[in-house]
C-alpha positions in Angstrom: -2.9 13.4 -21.0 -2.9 16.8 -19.0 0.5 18.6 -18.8 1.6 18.9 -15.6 1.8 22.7 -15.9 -1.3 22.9 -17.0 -2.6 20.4 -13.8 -0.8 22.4 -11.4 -2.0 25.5 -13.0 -5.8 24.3 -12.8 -4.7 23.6 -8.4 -3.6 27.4 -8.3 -6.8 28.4 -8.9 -8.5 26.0 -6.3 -7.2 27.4 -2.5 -8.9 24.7 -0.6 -7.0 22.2 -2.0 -3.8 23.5 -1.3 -5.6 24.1 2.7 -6.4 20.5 2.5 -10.0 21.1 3.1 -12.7 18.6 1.8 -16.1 19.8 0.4 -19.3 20.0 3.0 -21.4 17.2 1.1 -21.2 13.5 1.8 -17.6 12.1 1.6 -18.5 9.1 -0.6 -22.1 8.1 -1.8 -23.2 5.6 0.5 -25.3 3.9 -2.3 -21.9 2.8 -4.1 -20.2 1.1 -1.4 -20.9 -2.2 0.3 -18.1 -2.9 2.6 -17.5 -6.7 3.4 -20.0 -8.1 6.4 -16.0 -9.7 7.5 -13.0 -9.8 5.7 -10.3 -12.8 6.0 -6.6 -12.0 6.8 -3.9 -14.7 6.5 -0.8 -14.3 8.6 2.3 -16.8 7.7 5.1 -17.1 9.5 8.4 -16.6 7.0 11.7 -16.1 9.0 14.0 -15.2 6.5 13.5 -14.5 2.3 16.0 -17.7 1.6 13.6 -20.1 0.3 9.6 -21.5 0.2 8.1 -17.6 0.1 6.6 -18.8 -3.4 5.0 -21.6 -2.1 3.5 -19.4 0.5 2.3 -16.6 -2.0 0.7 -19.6 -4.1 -1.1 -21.3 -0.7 -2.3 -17.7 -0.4 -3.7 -17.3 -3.3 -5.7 -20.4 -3.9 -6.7 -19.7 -0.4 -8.6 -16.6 -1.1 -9.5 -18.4 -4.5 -8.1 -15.7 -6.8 -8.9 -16.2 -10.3 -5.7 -16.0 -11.8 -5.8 -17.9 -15.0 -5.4 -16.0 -18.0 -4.6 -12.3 -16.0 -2.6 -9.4 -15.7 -1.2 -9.6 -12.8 0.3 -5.9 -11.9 3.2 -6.2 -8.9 3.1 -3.1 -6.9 6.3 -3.6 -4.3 7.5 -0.4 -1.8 10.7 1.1 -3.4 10.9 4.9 -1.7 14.8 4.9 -1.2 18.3 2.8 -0.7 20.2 2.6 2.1 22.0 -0.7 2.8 22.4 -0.7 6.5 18.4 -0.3 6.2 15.5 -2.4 5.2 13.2 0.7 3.6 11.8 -1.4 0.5 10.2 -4.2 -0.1 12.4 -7.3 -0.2 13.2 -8.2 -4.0 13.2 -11.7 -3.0 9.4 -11.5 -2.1 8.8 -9.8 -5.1 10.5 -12.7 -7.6 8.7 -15.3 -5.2 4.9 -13.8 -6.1 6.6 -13.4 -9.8 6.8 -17.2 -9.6 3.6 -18.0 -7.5 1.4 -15.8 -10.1 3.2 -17.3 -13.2 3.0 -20.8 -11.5 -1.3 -20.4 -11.6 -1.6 -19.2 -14.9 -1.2 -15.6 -15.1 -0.9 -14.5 -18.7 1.4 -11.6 -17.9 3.1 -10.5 -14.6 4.3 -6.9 -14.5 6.4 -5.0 -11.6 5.3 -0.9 -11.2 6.4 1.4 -8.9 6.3 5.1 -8.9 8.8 6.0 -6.5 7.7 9.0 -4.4 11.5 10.1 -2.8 14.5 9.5 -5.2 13.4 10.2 -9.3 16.3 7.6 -10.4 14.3 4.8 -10.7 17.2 2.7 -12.4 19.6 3.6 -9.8 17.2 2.5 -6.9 15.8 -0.8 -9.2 19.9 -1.1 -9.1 20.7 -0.8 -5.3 17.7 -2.4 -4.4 18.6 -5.8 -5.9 15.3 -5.6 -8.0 16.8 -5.4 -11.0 18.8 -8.7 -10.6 15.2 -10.1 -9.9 13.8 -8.8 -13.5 16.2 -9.8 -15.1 16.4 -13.7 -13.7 12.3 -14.2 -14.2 12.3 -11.8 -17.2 9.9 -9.4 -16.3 8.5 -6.3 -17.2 9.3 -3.2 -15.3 6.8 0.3 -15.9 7.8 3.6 -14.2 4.7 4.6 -12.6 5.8 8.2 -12.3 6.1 8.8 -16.4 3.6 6.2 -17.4 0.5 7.1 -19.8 -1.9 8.4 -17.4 -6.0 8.8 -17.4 -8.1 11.1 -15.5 -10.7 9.9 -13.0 -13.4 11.5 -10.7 -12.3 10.5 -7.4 -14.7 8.3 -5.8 -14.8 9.7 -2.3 -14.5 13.6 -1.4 -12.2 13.5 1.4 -9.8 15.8 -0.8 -10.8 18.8 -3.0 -8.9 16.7 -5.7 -11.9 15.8 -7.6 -10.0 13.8 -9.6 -7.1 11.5 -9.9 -4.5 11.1 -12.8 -4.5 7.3 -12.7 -1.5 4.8 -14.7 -3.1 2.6 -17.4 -1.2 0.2 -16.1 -2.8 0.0 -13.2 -6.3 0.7 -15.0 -5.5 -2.4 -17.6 -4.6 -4.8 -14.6 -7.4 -7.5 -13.7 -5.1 -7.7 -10.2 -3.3 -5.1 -8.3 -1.2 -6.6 -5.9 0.0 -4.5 -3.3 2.9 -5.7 -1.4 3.7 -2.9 1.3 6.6 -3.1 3.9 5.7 -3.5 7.5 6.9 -0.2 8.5 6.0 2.8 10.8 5.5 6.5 9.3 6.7 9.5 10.6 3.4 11.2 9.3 0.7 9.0 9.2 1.7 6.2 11.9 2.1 3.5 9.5 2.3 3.0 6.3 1.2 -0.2 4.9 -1.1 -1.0 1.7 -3.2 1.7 1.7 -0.4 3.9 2.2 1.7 2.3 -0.6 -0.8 2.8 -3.4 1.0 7.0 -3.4 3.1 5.0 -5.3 0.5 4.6 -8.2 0.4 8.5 -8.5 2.4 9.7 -11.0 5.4 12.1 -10.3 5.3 13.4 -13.3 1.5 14.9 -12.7 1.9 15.3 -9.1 5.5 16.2 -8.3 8.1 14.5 -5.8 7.7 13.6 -3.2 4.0 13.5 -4.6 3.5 17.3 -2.9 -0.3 17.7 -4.5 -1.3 14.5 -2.2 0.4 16.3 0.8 -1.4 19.2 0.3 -4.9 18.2 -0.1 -4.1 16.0 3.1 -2.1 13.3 3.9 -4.8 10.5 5.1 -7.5 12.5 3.1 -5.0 11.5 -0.2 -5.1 8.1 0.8 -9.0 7.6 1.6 -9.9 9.0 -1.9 -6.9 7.2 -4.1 -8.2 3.7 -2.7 -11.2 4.7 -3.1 -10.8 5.4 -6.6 -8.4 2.6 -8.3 -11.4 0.7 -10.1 -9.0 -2.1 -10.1 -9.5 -5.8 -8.1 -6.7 -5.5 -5.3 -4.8 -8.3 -3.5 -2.4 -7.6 -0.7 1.0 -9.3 0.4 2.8 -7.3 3.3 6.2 -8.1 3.6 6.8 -8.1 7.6 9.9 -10.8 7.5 11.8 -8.0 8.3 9.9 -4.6 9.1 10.9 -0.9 10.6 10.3 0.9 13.4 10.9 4.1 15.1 10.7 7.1 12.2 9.9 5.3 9.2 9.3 5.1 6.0 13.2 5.5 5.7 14.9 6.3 8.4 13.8 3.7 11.3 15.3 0.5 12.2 14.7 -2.8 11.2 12.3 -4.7 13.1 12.2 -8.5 12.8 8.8 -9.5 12.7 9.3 -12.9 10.8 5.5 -12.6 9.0 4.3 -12.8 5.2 0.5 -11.6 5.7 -2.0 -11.8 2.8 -5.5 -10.3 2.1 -8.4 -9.2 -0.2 -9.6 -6.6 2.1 -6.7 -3.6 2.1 -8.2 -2.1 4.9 -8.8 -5.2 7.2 -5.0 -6.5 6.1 -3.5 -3.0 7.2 -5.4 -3.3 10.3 -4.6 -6.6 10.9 -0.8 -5.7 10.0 -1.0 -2.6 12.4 -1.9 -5.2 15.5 1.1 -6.9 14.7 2.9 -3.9 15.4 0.8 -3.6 18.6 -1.1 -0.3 17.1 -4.7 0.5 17.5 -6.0 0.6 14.0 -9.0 2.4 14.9 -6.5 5.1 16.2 -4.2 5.4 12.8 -6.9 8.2 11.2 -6.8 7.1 7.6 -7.9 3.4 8.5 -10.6 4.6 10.7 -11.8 6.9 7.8 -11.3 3.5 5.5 -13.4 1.9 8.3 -16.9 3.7 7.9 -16.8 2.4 4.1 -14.1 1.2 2.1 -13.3 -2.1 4.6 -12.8 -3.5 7.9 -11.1 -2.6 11.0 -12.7 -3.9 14.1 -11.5 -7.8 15.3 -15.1 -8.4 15.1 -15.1 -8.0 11.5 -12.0 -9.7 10.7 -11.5 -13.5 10.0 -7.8 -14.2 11.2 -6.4 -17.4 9.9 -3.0 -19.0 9.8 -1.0 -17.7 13.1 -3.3 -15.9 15.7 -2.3 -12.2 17.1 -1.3 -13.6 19.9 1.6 -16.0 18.8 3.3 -12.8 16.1 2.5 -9.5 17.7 5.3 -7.2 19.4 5.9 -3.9 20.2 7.4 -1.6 17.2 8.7 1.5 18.1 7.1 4.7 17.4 7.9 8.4 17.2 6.5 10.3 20.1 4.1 12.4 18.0 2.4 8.7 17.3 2.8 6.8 20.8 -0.6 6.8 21.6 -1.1 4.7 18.3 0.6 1.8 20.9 -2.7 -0.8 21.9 -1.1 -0.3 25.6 -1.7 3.3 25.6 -4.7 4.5 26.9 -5.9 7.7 25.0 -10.1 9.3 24.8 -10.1 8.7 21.0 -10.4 4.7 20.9 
């Protein structure tokens, strides 16, 4: 492990990372990255976290055909913040149900690890949250993200000046990383769904709160080159029962959306998860930089099963900076 003086220390002397500018070569070698021909993306309807979500995480699962006997199974929920007339994280009810679907098909172990990028008292939000109640009634393992043992990685794509990523070996030593995002808007990237949740992997302890290195280097950049990176199978379950709009990740307002949607793609579910909120993906810059290699973003490309577009989509609410993000709005950069 690298002391985080010394890792900050080794940034000083590197100006364009702290200007966010990428290097001039190719952003990722084409050579290494075979994006799916389509990707699938289940959407389920789930109006309420009361009962039969782990019955729907398991249908999911076999549906995609995950191998699950025998794994690690690593849990990666959204926990930024608490605020109980808001709905910022992701539900701990969804989290116990996938506790019990991944348990249910034979997982060897099922961790939950978050690295929470806002408040540093992870007990006090595991607390608030309701989470810990959830731990503690399916006896589960919990792992700090933001202190855990870390090891170094060349990132995979060059969007940042990073060059590398201090990586949890938790999440190196899972055969599945499930990501399980909240529907939500973002105040600074448009939405923040999978892709965006995966911050959460980054350890504060390396990297500061709320994560400033990743900030720095640049915001969608950050996220093109962490998914890039995680060497690890991912699986993703986006809680949308209850989403937010307006200027999320924390302060917006609920938005019922009354969906559970699951995927093997992270890219084509966060695009897919973005039309639910009635967003252009291809507009949101970090999926369309995702789009050229890491996954799928186009309809064309993307398999929709379960409920159609049509049936769950609605307008969330978004910041003006972000309103021609809106699939209604007609903008040059489509």
């Amino acid at each position: 492990m690298m002391a985080r003086r010394s890792f900050l220390a080794t940034l000083a002397a590197a100006p364009a990372l702290l200007t966010g500018c990428a290097r001039e070569e190719s952003k990722w070698d084409r050579a290494a990255y075979r994006k799916p021909e389509r990707s699938r993306v289940l959407i389920a309807r789930a109006e309420n976290y009361t009962a039969g979500l782990a019955d729907l995480v398991r249908h999911a699962v076999r549906h995609f055909g995950l191998e699950i006997v025998g794994k690690r199974i690593v849990l990666k929920p959204n926990l930024v913040e608490f605020d109980p007339s808001s709905v910022i994280n992701t539900h701990p009810a969804l989290i116990g149900a996938a506790i019990d679907a991944f348990r249910s098909l034979g997982a060897r172990e099922v961790i939950v690890a978050e690295g929470p990028g806002h408040r540093r008292d992870n007990e006090y939000l595991m607390t608030a949250s309701g989470l810990s109640e959830v731990l503690r009634q399916h006896k589960t393992r919990y792992v700090d993200l933001n202190s855990d043992d870390v090891q170094f990685l060349r990132t995979s794509s060059r969007f940042t000046a990073l060059n590398r990523l201090a990586l949890p070996r938790t999440v190196l030593h899972a055969d599945l990383l499930v990501s399980m995002p909240k529907l939500k808007t973002h105040h600074w990237a448009g939405v923040t769904l999978s892709l965006k949740n995966l911050f959460g992997i980054i350890p504060g302890s390396v990297y500061g709160w709320p994560k400033n290195v990743l900030h720095w280097a640049g915001l969608n950049e950050s996220i093109v080159d962490i998914q890039s990176t995680v060497p690890v199978r991912q699986f993703v379950i986006v809680d949308g029962i209850v989403g937010m709009e307006g200027n999320g990740p924390i302060q917006g307002d609920a938005k019922r959306a009354g969906v559970v949607l699951f995927g093997d793609d992270p890219v084509a579910t966060d695009a897919t998860a973005a039309r639910v909120m009635n967003i252009e993906p291809s507009r949101v810059r970090y999926l369309s930089m995702a789009d050229q290699f890491l996954g799928n973003v186009t309809l064309e490309r993307i398999e929709q099963i379960g409920e159609t577009l049509e049936r769950v989509q609605q307008q969330f609410r978004l910041i003006d900076a972000f309103k021609n993000l809106a699939a209604t709005a007609r903008t040059g950069a489509s």
